[in-house]
N, C-alpha and C positions, 0 to 999 in steps of 0.2 A: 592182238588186233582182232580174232576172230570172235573172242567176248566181247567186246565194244562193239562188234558189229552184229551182232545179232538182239543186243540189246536196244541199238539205234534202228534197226529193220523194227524191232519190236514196238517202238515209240512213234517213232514213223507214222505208223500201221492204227496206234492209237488202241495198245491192246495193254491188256494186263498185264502180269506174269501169269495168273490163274490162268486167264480165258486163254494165252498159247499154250499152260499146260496140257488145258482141254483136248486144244487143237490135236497136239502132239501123243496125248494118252498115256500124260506122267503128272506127276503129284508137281506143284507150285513148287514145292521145296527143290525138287531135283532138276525142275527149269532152272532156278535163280541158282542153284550147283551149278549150272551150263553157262550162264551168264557172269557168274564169278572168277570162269578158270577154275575151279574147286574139284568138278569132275568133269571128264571127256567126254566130249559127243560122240555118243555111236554112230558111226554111218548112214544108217537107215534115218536117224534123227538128221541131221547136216542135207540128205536128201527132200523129207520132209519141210526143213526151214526155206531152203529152198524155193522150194513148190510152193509155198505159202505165201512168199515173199517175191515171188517171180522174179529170182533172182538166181545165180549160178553158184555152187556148192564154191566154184575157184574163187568166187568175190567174199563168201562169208570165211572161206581160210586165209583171203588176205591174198591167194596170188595175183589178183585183177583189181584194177580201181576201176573197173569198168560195173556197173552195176547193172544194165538191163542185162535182158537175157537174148 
């Protein structure tokens, strides 16, 4: 659930994979790792997506269907 949702925050938003790489300050490859499930979001990233997305770390891990913040 939390890969689909930050891929849809990301679509959303009308952003690339590249241009949140940017945001985030990791290579396009190891965003789309994030959006695959393939590798784990650090915390500090989860935090960041967040903040980017003005949204709550509990909503991209799936604990809330609540989405504002």
């Amino acid at each position: 659930m939390m890969y689909q949702r930050i891929r849809d925050l990301r679509e959303d938003a009308d952003l690339t994979q590249k241009q949140m790489a940017e945001l985030l300050f990791c290579s396009q490859q190891a965003y789309s790792y994030y959006e695959l499930g393939q590798r784990d979001i650090p915390t500090p990233v989860l935090i960041a997506l967040a903040r980017i997305h003005q949204t709550t770390v509990d909503y991209i891990l799936g604990l809330t269907a609540k989405r504002d913040r």
